[in-house]
Kinemage of the C-alpha trace (Angstrom):
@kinemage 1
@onewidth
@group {chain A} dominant
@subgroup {mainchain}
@vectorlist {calphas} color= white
{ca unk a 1} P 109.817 111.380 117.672
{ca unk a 2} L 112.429 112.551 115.126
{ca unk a 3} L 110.932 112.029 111.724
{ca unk a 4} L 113.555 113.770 109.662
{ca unk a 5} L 114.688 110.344 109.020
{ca unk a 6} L 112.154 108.668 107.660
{ca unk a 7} L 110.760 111.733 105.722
{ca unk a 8} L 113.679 111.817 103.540
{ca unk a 9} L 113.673 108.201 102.962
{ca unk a 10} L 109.853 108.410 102.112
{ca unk a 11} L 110.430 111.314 99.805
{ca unk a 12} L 113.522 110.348 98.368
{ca unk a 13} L 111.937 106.775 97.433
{ca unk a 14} L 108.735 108.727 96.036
{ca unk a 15} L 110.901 110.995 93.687
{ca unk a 16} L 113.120 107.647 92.417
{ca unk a 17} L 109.594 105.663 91.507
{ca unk a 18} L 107.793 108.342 90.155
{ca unk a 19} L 110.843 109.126 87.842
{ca unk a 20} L 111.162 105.340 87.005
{ca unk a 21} L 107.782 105.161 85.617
{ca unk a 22} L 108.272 108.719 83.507
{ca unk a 23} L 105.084 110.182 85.465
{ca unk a 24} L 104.210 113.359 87.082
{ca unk a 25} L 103.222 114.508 90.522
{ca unk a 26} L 100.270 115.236 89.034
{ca unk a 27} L 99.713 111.512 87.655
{ca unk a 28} L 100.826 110.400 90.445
{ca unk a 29} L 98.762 111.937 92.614
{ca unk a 30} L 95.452 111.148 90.002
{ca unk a 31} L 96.945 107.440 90.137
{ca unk a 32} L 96.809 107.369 93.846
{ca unk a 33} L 93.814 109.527 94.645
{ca unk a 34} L 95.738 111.419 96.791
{ca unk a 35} L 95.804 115.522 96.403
{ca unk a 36} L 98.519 116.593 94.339
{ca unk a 37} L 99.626 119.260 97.761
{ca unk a 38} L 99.843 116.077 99.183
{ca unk a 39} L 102.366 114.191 97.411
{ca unk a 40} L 104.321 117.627 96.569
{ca unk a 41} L 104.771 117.648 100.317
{ca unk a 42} L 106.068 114.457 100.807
{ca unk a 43} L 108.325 114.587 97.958
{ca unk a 44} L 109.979 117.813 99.643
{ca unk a 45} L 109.954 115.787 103.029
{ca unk a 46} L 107.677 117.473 104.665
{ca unk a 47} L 103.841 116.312 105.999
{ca unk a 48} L 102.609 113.442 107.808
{ca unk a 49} L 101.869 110.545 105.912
{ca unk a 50} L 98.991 108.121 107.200
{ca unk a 51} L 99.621 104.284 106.258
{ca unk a 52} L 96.117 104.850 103.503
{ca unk a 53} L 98.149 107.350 101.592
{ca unk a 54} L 101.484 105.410 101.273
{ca unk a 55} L 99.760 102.015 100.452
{ca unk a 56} L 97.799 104.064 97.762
{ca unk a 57} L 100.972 105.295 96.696
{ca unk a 58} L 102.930 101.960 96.613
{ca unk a 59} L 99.591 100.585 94.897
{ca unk a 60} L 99.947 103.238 91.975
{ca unk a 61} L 103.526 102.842 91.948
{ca unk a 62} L 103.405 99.178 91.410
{ca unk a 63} L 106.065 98.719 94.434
{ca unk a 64} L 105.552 96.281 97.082
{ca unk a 65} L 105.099 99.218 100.191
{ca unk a 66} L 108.725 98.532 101.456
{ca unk a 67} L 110.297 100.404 98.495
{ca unk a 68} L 108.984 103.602 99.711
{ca unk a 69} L 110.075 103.649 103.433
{ca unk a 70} L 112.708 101.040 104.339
{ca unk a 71} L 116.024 102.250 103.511
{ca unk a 72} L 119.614 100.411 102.564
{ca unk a 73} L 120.663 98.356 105.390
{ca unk a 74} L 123.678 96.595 106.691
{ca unk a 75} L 124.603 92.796 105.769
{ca unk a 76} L 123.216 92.729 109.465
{ca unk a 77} L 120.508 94.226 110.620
{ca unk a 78} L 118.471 94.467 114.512
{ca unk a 79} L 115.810 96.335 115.089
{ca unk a 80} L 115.250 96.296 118.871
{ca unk a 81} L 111.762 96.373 120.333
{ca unk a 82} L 110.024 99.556 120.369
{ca unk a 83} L 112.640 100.905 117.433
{ca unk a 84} L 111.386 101.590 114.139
{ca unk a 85} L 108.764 103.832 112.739
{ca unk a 86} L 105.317 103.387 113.497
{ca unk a 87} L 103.185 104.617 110.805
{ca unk a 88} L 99.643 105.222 112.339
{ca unk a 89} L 96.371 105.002 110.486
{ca unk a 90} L 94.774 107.881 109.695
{ca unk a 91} L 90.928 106.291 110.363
{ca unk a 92} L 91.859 103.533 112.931
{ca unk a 93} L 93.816 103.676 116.185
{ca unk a 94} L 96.722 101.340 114.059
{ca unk a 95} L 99.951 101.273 113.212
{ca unk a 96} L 102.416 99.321 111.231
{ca unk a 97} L 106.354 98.835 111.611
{ca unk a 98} L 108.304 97.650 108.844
{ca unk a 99} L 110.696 95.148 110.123
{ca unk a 100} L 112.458 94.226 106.810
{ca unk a 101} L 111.809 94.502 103.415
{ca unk a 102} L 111.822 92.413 100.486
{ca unk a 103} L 115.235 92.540 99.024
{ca unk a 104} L 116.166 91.639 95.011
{ca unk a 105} L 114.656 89.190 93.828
{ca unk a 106} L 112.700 87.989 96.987
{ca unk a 107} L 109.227 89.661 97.438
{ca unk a 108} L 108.160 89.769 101.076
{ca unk a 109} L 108.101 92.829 103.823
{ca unk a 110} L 107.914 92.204 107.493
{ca unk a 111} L 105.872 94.257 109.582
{ca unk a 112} L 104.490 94.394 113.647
{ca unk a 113} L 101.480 95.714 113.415
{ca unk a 114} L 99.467 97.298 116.473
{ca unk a 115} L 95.901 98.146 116.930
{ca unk a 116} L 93.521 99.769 119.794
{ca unk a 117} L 89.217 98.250 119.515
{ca unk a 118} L 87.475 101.508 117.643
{ca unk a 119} L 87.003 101.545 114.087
{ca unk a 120} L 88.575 98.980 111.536
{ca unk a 121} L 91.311 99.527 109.659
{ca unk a 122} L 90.072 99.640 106.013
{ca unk a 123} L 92.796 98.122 103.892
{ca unk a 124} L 92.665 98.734 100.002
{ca unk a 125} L 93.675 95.948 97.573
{ca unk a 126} L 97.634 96.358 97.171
{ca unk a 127} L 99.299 95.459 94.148
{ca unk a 128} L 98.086 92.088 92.332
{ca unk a 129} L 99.247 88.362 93.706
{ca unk a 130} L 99.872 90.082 97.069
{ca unk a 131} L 99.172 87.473 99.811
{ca unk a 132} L 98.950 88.328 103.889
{ca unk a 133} L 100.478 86.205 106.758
{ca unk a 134} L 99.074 87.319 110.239
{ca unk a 135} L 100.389 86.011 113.570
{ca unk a 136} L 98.848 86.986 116.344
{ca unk a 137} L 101.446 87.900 119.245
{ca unk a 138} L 99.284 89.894 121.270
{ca unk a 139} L 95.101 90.254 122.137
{ca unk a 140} L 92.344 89.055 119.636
{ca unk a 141} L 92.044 90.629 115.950
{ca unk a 142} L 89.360 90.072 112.913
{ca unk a 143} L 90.526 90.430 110.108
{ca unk a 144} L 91.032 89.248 106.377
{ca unk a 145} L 89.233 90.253 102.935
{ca unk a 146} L 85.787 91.940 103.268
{ca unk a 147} L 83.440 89.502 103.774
{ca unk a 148} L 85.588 86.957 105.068
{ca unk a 149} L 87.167 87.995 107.877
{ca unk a 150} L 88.005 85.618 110.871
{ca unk a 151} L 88.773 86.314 114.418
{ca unk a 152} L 92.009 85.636 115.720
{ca unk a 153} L 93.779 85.131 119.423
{ca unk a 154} L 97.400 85.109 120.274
{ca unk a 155} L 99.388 82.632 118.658
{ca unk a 156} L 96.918 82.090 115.343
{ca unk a 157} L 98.154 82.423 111.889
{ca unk a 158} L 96.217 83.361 109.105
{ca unk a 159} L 97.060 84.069 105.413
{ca unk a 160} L 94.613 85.738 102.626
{ca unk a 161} L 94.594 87.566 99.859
{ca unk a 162} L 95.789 91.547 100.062
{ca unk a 163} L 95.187 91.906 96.650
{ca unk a 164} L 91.365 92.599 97.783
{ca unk a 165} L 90.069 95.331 100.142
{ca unk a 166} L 90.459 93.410 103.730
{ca unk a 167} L 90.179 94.939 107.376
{ca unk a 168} L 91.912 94.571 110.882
{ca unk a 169} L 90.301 95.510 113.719
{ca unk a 170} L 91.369 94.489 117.318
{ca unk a 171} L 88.853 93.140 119.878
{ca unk a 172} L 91.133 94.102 122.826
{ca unk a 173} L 93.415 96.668 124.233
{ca unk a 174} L 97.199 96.083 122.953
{ca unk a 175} L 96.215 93.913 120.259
{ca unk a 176} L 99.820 93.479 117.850
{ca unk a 177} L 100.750 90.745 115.078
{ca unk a 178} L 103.442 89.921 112.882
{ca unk a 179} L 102.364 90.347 109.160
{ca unk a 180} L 104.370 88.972 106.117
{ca unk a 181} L 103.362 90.795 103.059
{ca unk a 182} L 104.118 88.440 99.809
{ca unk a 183} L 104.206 89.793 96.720
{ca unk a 184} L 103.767 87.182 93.260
């Protein structure tokens, strides 16, 4: 897969944020808890980012995640199955797929998100007021804040709170969802 692409986007959005708040790499990277190699990499365009290490990013940026790897679209825009880039989990077998961000003034992202059963995906709390939609399209999930978390089959829906360390973990083989991030 051709990651040039996205790479550039992901750096290019790191660099504008960063700047925007007047911080460092090296803040940055304290902010995050992320090795300052790490970010210096992705700022160049260059590494592998795991989901964990741009949501901690987005998280010390104070940007909804969208802002650092969706970039300008059309008035129009189709993303046909299996398009996109998967961003894979670094601890689970997960990905997510931004399907469209939160434009001005409305604060939502779209994502499909895929899992395989083996260890949960360990979410951290993402930027205050965040709130999670799931739909399940495919297989059974559990998931929701720690503690709390409900099990799911295809065509469920369940919303609650991202702004708290929450987990997905799928149950069966090809397990996917549609999740609507909502930032308040």
């Amino acid at each position: 897969m051709d990651r040039t692409g996205p790479l550039s986007v992901i750096a290019a959005s790191l660099r504008r944020e960063r700047e925007r708040l007047g911080i460092s790499l090296t803040e940055l990277a304290r902010r995050a808890g992320i090795a300052k190699s790490t970010l210096s990499q992705l700022e160049a365009g260059t590494g592998n980012p795991s989901v964990e290490t741009l949501w901690a990013l987005a998280v010390a940026l104070e940007v909804p995640f969208s802002r650092l790897v969706d970039p300008p679209t059309a008035p129009v825009h189709v993303l046909r199955a299996g398009e996109g880039t998967a961003i894979a989990s670094e601890r689970a077998p997960f990905a997510s797929t931004l399907l469209a961000a939160c434009p001005p003034g409305v604060r939502r992202d779209l994502h499909v998100i895929t899992a395989e059963p083996g260890p949960d995906r360990e979410a951290d709390s993402h930027i205050p007021g965040t709130v999670e939609h799931m739909v399940v399209t495919a297989g059974r999930w559990r998931a929701g804040p720690v503690g709390g978390e409900v099990e799911l089959g295809v065509g469920d829906y369940a919303r609650f709170p991202g702004d708290r360390p929450h987990t997905y973990a799928a149950l069966t083989p090809g397990a996917a969802a549609v999740l609507v991030m909502e930032y308040v």
